[in-house]
Every structure is written in structure tokens, then in C-alpha cells.
N, C-alpha and C positions, 0 to 999 in steps of 0.2 A: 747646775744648781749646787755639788755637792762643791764644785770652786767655788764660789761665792760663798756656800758657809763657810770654806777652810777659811778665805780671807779673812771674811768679818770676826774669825775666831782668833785670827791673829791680830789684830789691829781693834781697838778700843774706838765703837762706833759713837759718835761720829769721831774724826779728826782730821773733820778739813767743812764747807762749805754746805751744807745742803739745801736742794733747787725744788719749792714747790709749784707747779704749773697748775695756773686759774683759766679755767677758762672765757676767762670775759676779759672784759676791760677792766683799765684801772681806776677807781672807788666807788664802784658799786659793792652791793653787800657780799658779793663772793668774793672778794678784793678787801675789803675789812676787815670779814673775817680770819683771811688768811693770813695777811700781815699782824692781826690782834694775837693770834695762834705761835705765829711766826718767832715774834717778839718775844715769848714765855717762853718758848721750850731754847730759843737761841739761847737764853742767858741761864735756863741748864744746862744744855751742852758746854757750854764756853767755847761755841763755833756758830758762824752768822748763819741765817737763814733766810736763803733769797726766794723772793718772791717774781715771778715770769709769769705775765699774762699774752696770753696764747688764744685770744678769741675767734672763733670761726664757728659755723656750721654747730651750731648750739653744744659743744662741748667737745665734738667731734675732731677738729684737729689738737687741742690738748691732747685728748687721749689718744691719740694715735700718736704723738712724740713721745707719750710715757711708755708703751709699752716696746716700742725697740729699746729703752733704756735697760743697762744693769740692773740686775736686780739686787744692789748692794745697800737699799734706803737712801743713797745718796740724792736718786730723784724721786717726789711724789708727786701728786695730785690732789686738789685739793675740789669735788665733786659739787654738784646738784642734783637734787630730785631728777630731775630728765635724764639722769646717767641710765637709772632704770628702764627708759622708755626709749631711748634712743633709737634702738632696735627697731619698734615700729613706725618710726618715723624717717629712717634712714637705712632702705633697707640694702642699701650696699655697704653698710659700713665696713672699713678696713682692720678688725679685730673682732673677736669674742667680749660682749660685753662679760660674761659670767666668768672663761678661761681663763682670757688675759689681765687678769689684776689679781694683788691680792688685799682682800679688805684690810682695815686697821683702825678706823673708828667712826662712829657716828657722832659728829663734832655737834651740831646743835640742830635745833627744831626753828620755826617761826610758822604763823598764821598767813591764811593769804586772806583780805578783808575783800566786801563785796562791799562798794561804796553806793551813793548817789551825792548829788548838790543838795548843800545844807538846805536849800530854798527847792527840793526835791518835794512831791506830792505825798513818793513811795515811803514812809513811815516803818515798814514792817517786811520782812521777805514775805509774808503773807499777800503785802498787796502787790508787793512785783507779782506773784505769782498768777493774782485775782488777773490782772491785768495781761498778762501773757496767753494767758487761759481765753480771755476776753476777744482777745484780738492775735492770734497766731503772727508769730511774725513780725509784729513792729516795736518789739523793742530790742534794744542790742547790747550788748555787751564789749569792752574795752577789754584789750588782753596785752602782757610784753612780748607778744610771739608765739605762732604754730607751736605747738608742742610743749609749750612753756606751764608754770605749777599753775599757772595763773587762768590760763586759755585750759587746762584741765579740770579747774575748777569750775569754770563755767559750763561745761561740757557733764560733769558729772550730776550739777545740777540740773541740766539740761532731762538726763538721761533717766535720771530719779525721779523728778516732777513730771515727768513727759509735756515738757512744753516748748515751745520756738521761741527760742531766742537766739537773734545772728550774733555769733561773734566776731568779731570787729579788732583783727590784729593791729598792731604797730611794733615798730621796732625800740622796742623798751617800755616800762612802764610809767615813765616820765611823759612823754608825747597822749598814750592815755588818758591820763590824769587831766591833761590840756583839755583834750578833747570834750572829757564831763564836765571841768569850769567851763566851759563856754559854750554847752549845752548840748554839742554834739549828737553824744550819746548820753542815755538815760542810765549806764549804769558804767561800772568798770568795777573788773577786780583787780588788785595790785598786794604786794606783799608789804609788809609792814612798815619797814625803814621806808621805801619811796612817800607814804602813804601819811605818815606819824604829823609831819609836818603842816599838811593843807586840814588834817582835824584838828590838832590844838589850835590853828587860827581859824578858824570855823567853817571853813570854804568846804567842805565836805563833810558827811556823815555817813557814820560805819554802821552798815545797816546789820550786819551778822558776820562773823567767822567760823572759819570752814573747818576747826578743829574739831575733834569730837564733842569737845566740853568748850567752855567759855573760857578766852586768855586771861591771865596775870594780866598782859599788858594793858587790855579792854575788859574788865571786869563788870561791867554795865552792855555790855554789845552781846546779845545772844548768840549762840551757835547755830549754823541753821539747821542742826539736828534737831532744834528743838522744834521747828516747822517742819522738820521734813528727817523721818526717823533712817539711820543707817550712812547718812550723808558724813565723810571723816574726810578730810584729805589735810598737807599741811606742804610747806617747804622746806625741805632738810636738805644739809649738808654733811658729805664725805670725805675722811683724809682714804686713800686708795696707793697702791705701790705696784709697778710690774707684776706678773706672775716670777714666781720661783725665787720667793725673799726665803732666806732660811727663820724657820721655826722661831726661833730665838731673838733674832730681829725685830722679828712683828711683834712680836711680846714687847719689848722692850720700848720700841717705837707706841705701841699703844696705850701702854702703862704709863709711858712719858707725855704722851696728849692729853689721856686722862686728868694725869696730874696738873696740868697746865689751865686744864677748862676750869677745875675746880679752885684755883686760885680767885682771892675776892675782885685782882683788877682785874683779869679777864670776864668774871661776872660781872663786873661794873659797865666793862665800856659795851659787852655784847647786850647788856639791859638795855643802853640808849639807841639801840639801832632794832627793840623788838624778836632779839633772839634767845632760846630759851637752849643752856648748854646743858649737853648730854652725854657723850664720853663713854662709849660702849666696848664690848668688846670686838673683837675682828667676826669671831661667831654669828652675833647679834648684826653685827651691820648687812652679813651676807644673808642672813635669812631677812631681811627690811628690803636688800635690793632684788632679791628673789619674790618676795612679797607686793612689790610697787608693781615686778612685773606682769607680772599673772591679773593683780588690780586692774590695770590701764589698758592690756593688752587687748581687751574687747572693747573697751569703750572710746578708744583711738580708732579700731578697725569698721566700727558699726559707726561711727563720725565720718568714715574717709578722712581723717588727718593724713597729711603726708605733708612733710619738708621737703621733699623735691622736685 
């Protein structure tokens, strides 16, 4: 650690290439935002900024490339909500979620919607609920995957309303979405950008979002706190760095995101995909992934979730 700060002290960072690792695929919304991210602070540095997506095992081999990396900022990470949960989902994983990194910002926020078919009965979370109550068990919910913001959000409502409802993974929240167009399932939750699309042309309707308060984006779509008191969850994203970045790096790396988020084209284009930018400090983002865990950590284990 203390080579690493001597170098960084010597040498005006960056001054050469820096490698963000996504863990998904390329252009989905963790893939957007990183390249949106990417773009701003490259053309502060005046050094490019590459984007590496590294999908597997829901965030899992990412971050286990980052943390054998340097700890010089030359590689990051660029997070999901599931970074926090990973742990009970995968319980062999190959690092410390909490040791092995060091935070550096909380890039943005987004809603996860709880949908049905515009030609849907259900009108209100009130009446999914009447109706789950009704009849335990026959109706279901649409998720992008075990352990995902999305299959969490159902689970939390699950766990709050004390009611049965299955939920009904797929591999992505696109296939989902199918499944409710075409009657599948009776409901599905999806995050915003996949989602934005099939309600401005009418094919769906957002019955409630899972923020505490009601989105900017959907300013008519209630929260289903307001059905159902205490109910918060949301989809965030993290910039993250090896453990043992010197002090002064991190500072400077998050000072520099910060800056970058706060720009109007970065506000611009993250508005069209449903993301609400945030820009915290290294501080704030560890006490949110400290917080997600302790959140989840029962409500995963009292589900039996497990990814393996």
C-alpha cells in the first residue's frame, strides 16, 4: 500500500488508459452507465477510459478480476445493488465483499416498477394484493434473475404483505416483459430503462414503484409504500477500486465522478434511460453497502434464495 501511494505521488494520475469492469453484458443499463460515466471524466483526464464487460455469476467474476488488480485506480469497477447481497447468495465467494474494495461513489439511483398488461384487471397494488390474499399462490411474478433488484423486490413485498406469490425468474428482464405481453404471468417487476418503452406505447401499465416516495420519472404511478407502509427498495449503482487505494486517490477519483455526474449531458442522457444521478462520497457509499446488507440479509435467508 505505501508503494502504491509513493507511485501515485510521483506520477500525475491518470497518465495512461483507465479499465472500468461491468459486470454484464454490453448495453444494458450497467453498460450505459458506464460508458455515459466513462466518457466525462475520459475528457477530464485527457486519457481514454475503457470499458470491459466481464459477465458471469451475477457480478461475481468481475469482481474477483478487480480485486487481484493494483491498487493504482488504473482498474475499477463499476457495481449493482447485488454487490451487497452477493454474500448470501454465493456463499463461496472468492473475496471479502466489505475488505476487498475500496468504495469511491454512489453513481445513481433508479426505481424497480411493478407492472401488469395495460388490458390487466389489477388497477391498484391494492388489488394484486386483494387477490393474492384471495387465492394463496396463483399468481406470479416475473423477475431478471435469483438475487436480482428486481426478484428482491418481489420477495420484499412478498415478506411485508405476507402473501404467496411465486416468483418466476428469467434470464434478463427483457424475456420477462415477453412473458406478461403474452399473458404468461400476471405480473412482473423490471427496472426502469427495460420497462419505459412497452408503457409510453401502451402495452403495459406501472402499477406502483418501489421507491420510498413516488419517481420524477413516473410522477402519477404510486409508491407501494403508500399501500403498504415501510416498503423502500430501489436499483443503485457503484464506481468501487481494490482494496489499499491511497487516501488521496480516492478522493480525487470521487471528486472527479462527482464532477462528472453533475454535468447537464450526463444528466441528460442518464434522464432518458430512468436514472437519477447521485455522486457520493466513498464514506456514504460504504455505509449504503453496509446498509443493503444487513437489509436483505434476512429476507434472502427466510426465502431460501441461493444462486447455486
Amino acid at each position: 500500500m505505501l508503494a502504491s501511494g509513493a507511485v501515485w505521488a510521483e506520477t500525475p494520475f491518470p497518465s495512461r488508459a483507465v479499465h472500468i469492469f461491468v459486470p454484464y453484458a454490453a448495453g444494458g443499463g450497467v453498460d450505459i452507465l458506464a460508458r455515459t460515466l466513462g466518457d466525462a471524466v475520459s475528457r477530464k483526464w485527457g486519457q481514454p477510459v475503457v470499458v470491459e464487460n466481464r459477465p458471469g455469476a451475477g457480478g461475481v467474476v468481475a469482481s474477483q478480476a478487480l480485486v487481484t488488480s493494483a491498487p493504482d485506480g488504473y482498474t475499477l469497477i463499476l457495481v449493482a445493488s447485488g454487490h451487497a447481497t452477493n454474500p448470501f447468495l454465493y456463499p463461496n465467494i472468492p473475496y471479502d465483499t466489505f475488505r476487498d474494495f475500496t468504495p469511491i461513489s454512489l453513481l445513481a439511483t433508479s426505481p424497480n416498477i411493478l407492472l401488469v398488461r395495460a388490458d390487466s384487471p389489477f388497477k391498484s397494488l391494492a388489488d394484486v394484493l386483494s387477490a393474492a390474499r384471495a387465492k394463496p399462490g396463483s399468481l406470479s411474478f416475473g423477475h431478471a434473475g435469483t438475487g436480482t433488484s428486481t426478484h428482491l423486490a418481489g420477495e420484499l413485498l412478498k415478506s411485508l404483505a405476507k402473501v404467496d406469490i411465486k416468483a418466476i425468474p428469467y434470464k434478463g428482464g427483457a424475456p420477462a416483459i415477453n412473458d406478461l405481453l403474452s399473458g404468461q404471468i400476471a405480473l412482473s417487476f423490471n427496472n426502469a430503462p427495460e420497462a419505459l418503452g412497452q408503457l409510453q406505447a401502451g402495452a403495459l401499465r406501472a402499477i406502483a414503484v418501489t421507491t420510498a416516495s413516488r419517481s420524477s420519472l413516473l410522477p402519477d404511478v404510486p409508491a407501494i409504500s403508500e399501500t403498504l407502509p415501510g416498503y423502500a427498495t430501489e436499483v443503485w449503482w457503484a464506481l468501487l477500486g481494490p482494496r489499499g487505494m491511497p487516501p488521496e486517490l480516492v478522493a480525487k477519483l470521487s471528486a472527479d465522478v462527482v464532477a462528472a455526474l453533475n454535468t447537464d449531458a450526463v444528466k441528460e442522457r442518464l434522464a432518458k434511460f430512468g436514472d437519477s444521478p447521485v455522486g457520493s462520497t466513498p464514506r456514504q457509499l460504504d455505509a449504503k453497502i453496509h446498509a443493503d446488507y444487513e437489509k436483505w440479509g434476512p429476507i434472502i435467508k427466510a426465502a431460501g434464495i441461493t444462486a447455486d
